[in-house]
Backbone as CSV, one residue per row, in Angstrom:
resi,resn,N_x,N_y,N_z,CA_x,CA_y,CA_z,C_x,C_y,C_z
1,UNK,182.286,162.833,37.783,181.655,162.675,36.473,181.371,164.031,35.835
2,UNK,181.135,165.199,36.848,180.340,166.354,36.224,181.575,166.970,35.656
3,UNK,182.570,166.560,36.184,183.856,167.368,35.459,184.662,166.907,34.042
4,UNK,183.979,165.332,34.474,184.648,164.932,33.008,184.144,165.294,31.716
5,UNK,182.600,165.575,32.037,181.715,165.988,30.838,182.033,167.645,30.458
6,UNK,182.690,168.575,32.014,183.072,169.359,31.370,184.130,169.409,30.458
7,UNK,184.948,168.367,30.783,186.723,168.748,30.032,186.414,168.221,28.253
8,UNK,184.759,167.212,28.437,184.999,167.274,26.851,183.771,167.821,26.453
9,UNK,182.784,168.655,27.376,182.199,170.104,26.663,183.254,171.161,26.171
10,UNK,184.465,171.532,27.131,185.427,172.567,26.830,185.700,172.197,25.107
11,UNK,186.494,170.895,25.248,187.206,170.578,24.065,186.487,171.053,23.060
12,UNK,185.530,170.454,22.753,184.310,170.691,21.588,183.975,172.005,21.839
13,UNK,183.900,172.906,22.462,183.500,174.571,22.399,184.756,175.057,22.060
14,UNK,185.889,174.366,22.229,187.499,175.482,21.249,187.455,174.438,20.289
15,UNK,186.832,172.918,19.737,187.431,172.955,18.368,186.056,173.696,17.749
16,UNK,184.440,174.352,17.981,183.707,174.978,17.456,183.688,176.583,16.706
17,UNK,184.928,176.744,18.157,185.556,178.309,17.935,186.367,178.609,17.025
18,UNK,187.191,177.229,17.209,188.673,177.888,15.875,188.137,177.119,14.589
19,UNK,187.146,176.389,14.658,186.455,176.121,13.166,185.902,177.469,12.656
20,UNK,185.115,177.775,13.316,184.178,179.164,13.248,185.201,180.384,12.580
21,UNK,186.020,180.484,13.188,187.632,181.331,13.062,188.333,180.315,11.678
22,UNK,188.315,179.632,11.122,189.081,179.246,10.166,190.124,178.712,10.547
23,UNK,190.911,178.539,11.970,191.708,178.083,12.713,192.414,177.429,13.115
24,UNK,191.534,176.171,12.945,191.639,174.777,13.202,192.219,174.072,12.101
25,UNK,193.341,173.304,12.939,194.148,172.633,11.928,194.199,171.390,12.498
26,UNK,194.792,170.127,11.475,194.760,168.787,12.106,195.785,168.564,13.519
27,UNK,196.675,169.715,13.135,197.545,169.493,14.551,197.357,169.638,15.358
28,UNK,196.556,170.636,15.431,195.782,171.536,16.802,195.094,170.397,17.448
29,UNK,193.851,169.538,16.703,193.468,168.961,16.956,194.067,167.782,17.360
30,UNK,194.750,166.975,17.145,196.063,165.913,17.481,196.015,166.804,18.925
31,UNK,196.481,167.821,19.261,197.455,167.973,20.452,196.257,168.337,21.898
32,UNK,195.062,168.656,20.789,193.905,169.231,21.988,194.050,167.689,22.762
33,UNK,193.641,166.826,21.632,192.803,165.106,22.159,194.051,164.419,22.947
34,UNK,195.578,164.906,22.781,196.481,164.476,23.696,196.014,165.204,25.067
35,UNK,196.041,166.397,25.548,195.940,167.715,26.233,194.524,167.122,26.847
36,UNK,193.474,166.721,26.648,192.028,166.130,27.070,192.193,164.729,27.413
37,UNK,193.221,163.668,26.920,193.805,162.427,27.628,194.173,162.341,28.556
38,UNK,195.339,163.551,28.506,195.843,163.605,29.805,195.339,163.907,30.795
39,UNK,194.504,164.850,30.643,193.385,165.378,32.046,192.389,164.322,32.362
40,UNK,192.299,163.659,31.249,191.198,162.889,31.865,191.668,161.863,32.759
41,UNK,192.931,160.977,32.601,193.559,159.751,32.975,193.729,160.170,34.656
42,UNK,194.290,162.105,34.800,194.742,162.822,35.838,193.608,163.131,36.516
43,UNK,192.703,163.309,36.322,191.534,163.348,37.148,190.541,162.392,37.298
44,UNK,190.685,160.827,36.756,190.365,159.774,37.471,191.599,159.307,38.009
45,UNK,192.806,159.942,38.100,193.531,158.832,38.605,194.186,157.530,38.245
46,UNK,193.644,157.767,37.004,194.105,156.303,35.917,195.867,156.099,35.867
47,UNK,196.173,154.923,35.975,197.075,154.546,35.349,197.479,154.069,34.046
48,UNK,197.742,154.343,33.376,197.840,153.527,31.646,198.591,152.635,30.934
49,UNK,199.035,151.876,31.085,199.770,151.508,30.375,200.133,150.713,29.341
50,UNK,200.713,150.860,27.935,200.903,150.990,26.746,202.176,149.151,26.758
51,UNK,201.757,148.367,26.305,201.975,146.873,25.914,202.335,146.614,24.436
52,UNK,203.377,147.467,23.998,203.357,146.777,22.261,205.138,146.497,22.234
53,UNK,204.996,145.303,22.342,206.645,144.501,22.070,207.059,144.803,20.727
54,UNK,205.712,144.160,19.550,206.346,145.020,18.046,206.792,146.344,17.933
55,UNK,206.613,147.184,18.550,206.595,148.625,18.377,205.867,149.142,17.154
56,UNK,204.820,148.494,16.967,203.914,148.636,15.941,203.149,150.239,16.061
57,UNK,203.451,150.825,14.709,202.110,152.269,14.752,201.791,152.266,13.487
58,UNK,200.891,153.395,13.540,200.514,153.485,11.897,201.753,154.038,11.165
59,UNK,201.901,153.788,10.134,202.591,154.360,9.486,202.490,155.003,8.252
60,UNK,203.060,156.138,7.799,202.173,157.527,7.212,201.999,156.885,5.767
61,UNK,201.221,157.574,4.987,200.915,157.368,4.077,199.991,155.529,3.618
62,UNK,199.802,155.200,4.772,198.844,153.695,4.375,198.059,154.294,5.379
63,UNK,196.817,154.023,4.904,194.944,153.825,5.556,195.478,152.876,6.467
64,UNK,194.755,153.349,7.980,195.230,152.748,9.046,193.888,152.498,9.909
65,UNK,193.556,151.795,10.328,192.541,151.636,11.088,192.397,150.864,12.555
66,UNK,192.274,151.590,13.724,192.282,150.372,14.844,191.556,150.153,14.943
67,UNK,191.260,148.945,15.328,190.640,148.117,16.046,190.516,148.000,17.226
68,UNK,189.463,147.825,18.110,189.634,148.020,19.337,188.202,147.193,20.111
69,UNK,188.790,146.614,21.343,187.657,146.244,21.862,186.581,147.474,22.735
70,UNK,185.210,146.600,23.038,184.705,147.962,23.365,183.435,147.118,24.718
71,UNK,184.779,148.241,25.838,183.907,147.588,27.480,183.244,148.702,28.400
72,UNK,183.606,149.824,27.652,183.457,150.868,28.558,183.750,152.382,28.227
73,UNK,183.169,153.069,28.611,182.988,154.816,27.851,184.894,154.811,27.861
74,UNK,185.529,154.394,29.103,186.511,154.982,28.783,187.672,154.241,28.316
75,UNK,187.505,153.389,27.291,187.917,152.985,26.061,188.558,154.254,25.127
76,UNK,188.020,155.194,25.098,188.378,156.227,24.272,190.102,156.707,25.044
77,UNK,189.611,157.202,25.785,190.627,158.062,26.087,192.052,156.724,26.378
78,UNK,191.768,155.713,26.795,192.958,154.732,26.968,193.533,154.739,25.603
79,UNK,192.609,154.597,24.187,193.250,154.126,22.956,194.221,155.086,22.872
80,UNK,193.828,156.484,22.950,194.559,157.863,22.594,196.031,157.896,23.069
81,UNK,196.427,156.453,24.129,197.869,156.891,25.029,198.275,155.942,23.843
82,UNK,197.741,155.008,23.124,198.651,154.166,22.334,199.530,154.387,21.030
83,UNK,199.072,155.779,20.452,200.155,156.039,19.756,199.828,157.536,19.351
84,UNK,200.406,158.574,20.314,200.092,159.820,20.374,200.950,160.095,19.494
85,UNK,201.272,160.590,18.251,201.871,161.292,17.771,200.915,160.824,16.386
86,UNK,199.798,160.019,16.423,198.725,159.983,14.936,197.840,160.580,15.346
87,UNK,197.525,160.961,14.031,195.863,161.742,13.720,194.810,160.857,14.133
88,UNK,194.748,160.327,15.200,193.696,159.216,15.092,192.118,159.657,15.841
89,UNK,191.327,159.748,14.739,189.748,160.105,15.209,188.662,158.731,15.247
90,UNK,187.798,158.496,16.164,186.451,157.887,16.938,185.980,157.592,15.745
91,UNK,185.071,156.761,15.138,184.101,156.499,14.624,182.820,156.178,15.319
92,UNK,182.460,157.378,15.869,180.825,157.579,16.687,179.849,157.281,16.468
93,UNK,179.186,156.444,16.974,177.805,156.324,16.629,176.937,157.695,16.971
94,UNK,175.653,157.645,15.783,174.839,159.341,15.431,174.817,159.571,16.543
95,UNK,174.013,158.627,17.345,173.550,159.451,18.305,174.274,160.312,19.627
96,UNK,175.770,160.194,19.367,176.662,161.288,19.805,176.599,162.565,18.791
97,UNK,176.831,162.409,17.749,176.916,163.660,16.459,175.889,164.657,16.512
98,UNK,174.924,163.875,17.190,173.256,164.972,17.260,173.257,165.558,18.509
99,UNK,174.252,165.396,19.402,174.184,166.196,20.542,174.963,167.633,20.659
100,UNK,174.030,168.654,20.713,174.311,169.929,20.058,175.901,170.313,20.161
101,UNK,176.517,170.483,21.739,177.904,170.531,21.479,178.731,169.630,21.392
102,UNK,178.639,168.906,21.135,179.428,167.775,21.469,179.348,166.806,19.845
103,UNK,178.320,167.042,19.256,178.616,167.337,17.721,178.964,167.920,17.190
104,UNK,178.868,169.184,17.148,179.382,170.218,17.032,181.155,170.103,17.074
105,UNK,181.305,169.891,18.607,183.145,169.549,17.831,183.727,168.414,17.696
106,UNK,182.966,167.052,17.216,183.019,166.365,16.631,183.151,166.523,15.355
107,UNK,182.225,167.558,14.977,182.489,167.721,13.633,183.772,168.842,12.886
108,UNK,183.809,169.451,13.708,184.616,170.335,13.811,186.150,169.368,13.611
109,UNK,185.922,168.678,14.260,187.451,168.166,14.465,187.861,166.687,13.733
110,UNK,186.715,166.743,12.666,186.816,165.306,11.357,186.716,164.320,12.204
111,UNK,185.745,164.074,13.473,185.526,162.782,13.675,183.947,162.133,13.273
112,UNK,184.289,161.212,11.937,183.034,160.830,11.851,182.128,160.012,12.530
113,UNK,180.713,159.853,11.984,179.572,159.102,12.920,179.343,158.096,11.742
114,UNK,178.308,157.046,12.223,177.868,155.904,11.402,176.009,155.804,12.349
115,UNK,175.526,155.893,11.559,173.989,155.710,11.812,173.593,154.102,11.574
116,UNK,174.010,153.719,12.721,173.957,151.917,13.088,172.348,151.619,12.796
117,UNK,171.148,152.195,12.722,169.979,151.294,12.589,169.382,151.594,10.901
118,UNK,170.359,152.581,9.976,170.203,152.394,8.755,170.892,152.053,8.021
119,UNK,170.971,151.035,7.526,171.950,150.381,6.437,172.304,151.069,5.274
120,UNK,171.166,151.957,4.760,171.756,152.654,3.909,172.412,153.969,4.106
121,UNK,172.110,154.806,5.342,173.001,155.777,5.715,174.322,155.257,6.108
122,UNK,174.394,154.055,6.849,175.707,153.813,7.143,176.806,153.757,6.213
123,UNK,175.934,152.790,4.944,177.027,152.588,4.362,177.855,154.078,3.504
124,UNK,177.148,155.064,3.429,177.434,156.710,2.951,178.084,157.035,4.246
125,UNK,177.967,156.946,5.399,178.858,157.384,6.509,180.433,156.147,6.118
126,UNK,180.444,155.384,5.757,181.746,154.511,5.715,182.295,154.943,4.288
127,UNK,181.552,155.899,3.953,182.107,156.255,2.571,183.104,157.214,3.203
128,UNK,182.273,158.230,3.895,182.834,159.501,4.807,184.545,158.688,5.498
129,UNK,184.588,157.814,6.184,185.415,157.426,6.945,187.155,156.872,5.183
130,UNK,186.153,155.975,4.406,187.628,156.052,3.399,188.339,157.385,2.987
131,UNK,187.616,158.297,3.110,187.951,159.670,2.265,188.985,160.355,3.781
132,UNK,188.496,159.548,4.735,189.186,160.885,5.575,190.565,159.868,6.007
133,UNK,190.271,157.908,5.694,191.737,157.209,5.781,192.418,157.659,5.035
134,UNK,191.827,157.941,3.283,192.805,158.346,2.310,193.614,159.821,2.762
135,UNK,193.171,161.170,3.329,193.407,161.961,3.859,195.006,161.532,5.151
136,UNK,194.718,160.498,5.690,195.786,160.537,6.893,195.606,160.325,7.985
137,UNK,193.927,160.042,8.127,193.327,160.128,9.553,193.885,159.208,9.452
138,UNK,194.062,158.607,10.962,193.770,157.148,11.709,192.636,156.630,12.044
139,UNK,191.681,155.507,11.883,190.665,155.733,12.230,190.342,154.610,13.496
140,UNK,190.013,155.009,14.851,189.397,153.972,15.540,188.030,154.025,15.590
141,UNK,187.942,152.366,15.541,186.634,151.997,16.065,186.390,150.538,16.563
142,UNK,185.302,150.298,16.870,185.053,149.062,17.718,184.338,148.149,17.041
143,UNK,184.844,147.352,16.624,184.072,146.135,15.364,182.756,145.731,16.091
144,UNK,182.891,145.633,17.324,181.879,144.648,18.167,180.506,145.814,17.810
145,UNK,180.734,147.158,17.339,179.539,148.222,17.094,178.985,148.537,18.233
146,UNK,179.185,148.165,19.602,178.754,148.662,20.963,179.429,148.279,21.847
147,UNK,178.974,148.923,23.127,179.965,148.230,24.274,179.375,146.948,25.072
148,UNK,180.187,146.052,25.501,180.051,144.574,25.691,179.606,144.838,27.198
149,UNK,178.074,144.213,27.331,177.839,144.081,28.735,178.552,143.838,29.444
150,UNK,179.389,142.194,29.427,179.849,141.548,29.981,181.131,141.532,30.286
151,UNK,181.598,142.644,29.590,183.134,142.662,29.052,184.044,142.135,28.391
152,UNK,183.656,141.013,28.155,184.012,139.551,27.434,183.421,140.441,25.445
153,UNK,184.807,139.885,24.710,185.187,140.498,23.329,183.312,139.663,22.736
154,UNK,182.788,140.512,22.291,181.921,139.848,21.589,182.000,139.728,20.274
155,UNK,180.987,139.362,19.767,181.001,139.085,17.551,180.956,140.497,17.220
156,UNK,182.052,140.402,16.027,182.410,141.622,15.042,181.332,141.700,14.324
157,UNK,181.000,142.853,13.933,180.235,143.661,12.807,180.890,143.664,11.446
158,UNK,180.705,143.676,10.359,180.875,143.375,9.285,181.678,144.662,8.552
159,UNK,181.360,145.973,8.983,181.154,146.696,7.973,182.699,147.965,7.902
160,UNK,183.165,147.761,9.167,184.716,148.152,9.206,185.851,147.172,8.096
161,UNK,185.446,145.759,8.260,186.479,145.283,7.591,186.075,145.203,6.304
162,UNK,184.626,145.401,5.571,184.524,145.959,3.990,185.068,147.309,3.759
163,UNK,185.439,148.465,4.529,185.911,149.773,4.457,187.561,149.407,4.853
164,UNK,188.060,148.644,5.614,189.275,148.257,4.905,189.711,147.719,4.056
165,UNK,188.989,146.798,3.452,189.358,146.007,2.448,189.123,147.310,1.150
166,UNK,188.171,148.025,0.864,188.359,148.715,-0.358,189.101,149.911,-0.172
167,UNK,189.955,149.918,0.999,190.619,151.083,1.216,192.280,150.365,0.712
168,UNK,192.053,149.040,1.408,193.750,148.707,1.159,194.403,148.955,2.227
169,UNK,193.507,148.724,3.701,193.981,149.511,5.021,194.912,148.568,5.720
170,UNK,195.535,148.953,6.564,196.068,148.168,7.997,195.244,148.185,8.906
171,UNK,195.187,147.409,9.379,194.280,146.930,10.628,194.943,146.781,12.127
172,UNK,195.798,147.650,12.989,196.216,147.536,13.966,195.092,147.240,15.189
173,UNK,194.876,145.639,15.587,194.211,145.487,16.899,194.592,145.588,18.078
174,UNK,194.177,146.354,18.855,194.366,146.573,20.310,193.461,146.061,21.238
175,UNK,194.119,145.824,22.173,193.038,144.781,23.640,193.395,145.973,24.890
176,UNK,192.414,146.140,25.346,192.126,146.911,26.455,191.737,146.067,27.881
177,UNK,192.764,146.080,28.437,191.967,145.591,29.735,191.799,146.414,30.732
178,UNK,190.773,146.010,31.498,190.795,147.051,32.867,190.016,148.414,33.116
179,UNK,189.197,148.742,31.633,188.698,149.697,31.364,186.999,149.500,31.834
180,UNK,186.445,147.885,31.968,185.581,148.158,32.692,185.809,148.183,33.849
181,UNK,186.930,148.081,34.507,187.038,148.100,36.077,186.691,149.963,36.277
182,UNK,186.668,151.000,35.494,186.619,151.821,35.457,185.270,152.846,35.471
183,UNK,184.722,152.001,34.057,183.452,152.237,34.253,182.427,151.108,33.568
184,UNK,182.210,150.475,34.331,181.247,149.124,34.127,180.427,149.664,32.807
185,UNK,180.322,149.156,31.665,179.375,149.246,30.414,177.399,149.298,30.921
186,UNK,177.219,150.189,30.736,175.380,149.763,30.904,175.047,150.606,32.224
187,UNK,176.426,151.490,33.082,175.891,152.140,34.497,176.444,153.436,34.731
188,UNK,176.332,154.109,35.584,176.586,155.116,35.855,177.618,155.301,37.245
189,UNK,178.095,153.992,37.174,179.217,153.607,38.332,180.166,154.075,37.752
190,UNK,180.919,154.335,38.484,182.590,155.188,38.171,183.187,154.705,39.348
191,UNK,184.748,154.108,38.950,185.641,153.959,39.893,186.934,154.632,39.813
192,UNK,187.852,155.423,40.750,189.151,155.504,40.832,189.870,155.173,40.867
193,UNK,190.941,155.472,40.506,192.824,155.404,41.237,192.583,153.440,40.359
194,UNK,192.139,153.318,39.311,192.552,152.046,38.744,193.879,151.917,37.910
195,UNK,194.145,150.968,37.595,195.524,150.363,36.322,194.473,149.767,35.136
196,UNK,195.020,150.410,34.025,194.366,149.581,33.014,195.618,149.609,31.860
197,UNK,195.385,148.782,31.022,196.691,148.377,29.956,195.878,148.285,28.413
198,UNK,197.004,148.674,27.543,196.565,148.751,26.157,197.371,147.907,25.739
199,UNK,197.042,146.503,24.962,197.836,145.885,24.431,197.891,146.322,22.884
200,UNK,198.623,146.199,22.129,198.976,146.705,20.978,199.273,144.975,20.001
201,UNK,198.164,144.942,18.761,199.091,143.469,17.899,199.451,143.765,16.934
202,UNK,199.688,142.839,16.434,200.553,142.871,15.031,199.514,143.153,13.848
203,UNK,200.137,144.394,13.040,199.339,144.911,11.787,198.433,143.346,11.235
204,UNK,197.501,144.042,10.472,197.135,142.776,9.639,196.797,143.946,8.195
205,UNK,197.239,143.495,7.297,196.967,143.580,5.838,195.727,143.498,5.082
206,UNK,194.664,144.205,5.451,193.659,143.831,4.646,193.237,144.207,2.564
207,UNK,194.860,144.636,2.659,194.773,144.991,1.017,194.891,143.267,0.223
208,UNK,195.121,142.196,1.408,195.568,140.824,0.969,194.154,140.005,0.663
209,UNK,193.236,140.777,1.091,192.071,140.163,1.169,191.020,140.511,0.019
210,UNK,189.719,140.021,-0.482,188.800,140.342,-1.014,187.487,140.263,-0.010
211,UNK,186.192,141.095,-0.552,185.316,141.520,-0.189,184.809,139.862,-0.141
212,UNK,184.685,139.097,-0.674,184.202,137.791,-0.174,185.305,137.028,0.927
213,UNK,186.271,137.821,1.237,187.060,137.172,1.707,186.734,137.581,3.614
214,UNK,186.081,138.662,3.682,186.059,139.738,4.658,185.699,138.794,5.675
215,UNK,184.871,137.712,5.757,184.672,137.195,7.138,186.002,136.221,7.766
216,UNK,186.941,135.746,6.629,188.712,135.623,7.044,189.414,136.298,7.575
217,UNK,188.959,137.782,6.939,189.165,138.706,7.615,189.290,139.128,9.624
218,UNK,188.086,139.303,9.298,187.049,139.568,10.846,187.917,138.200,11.882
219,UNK,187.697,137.218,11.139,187.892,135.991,12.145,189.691,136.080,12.303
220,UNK,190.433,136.473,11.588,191.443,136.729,12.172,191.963,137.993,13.050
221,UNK,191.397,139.342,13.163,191.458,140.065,13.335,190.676,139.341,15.191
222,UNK,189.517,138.865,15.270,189.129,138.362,16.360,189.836,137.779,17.338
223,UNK,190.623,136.828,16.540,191.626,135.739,17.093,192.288,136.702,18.052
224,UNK,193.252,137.153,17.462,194.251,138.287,17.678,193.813,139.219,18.857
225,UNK,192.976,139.692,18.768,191.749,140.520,20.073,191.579,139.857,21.387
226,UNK,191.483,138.561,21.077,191.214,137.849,22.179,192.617,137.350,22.688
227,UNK,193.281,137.318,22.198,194.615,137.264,22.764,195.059,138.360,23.197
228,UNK,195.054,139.740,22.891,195.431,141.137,23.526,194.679,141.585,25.078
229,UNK,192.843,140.910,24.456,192.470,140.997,25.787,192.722,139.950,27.088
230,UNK,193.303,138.957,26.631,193.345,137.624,27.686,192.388,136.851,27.859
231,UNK,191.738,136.781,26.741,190.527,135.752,26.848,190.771,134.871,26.086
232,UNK,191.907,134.378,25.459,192.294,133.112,24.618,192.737,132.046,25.845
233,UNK,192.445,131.003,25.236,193.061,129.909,26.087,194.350,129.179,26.087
């Protein structure tokens, strides 16, 4: 554990440096968060593997947003094997952003935060997140807004699929399995040498939708989730 926190103290102290330096470019950054995947997968031992029959990715110039379920810290680094060659940055909750280094190159490296217990900061942080889809980012995040005790996909949050809908985004959902076998949600258990899989689904269109339409939205985007993770019947 003490090493993993170093490999993403390192990261965040060189994207702080070459910000500081004027330096830092989106590529750099793309290739650090590949370069910090890989070490991380290599020093638990992880296996990964990547499940998309569509051969579905973002594709440039449309607001792209994943979706993703959320069982376990290392959710992150699994999404990152699913389509390495995008800009794709975290949508963090604050209370990562306020931790001196580790905000620090968060910020450094355009990944925004969302302040989940104020409604009105959030919705100015989801402002932050259209400006940086319109830009090119990719953006992941986890509809469910936390990680699932149980592991089992819980109820979506509302406020990703109003920031696609006025973006005009794609919605690529991904199902993660195996990632709490890794690190159980809620503990400080860590396991090795596991297999875990990224399923990859089919785009969904949320430029087709309206803002009253958004819980059609959510509920299809759900459907779809629960089929990537294997919890459909």
């Amino acid at each position: 554990m003490l090493a993993s926190l170093y490999l993403i103290g390192w990261t965040c102290i060189l994207a702080m440096f070459h910000a500081m330096r004027g330096t830092i470019t989106r590529q750099w950054v793309d290739n650090r968060i590949q370069i910090w995947t890989k070490q991380m997968l290599r020093l638990w031992g992880i296996t990964c593997k990547v499940i998309n029959p569509g051969k579905v990715a973002p594709k440039k110039g449309v607001p792209t947003i994943i979706m993703c379920n959320h069982s376990s810290l290392f959710d992150i680094p699994l999404s990152f094997c699913a389509f390495p060659n995008a800009s794709m940055r975290m949508l963090a909750k604050k209370e990562l952003a306020n931790l001196p280094i580790m905000g620090g190159g968060m910020r450094a490296a355009d990944f925004p935060s969302i302040d989940r217990k104020n409604r009105k900061q959030a919705i100015k942080d989801l402002e932050v997140v259209q400006e940086l889809l319109k830009s090119g980012i990719v953006m992941w995040l986890a509809p469910e807004g936390t990680r699932s005790d149980s592991g089992k996909l819980g109820k979506f949050k509302k406020g990703g699929f109003i920031t696609a809908i006025q973006t005009g985004a794609t919605i690529i959902p991904i199902g993660i399995r195996g990632a709490s076998d890794i690190i159980p949600a809620r503990t400080f258990r860590f396991y090795t040498h596991k297999t875990a899989s990224v399923h990859v689904g089919e785009p969904v269109d949320a430029s087709k939708y309206t803002l009253e339409d958004k819980d059609k939205l959510s509920d299809e985007v759900h459907a779809s989730m629960k089929q990537l993770v294997g919890e459909a019947p």
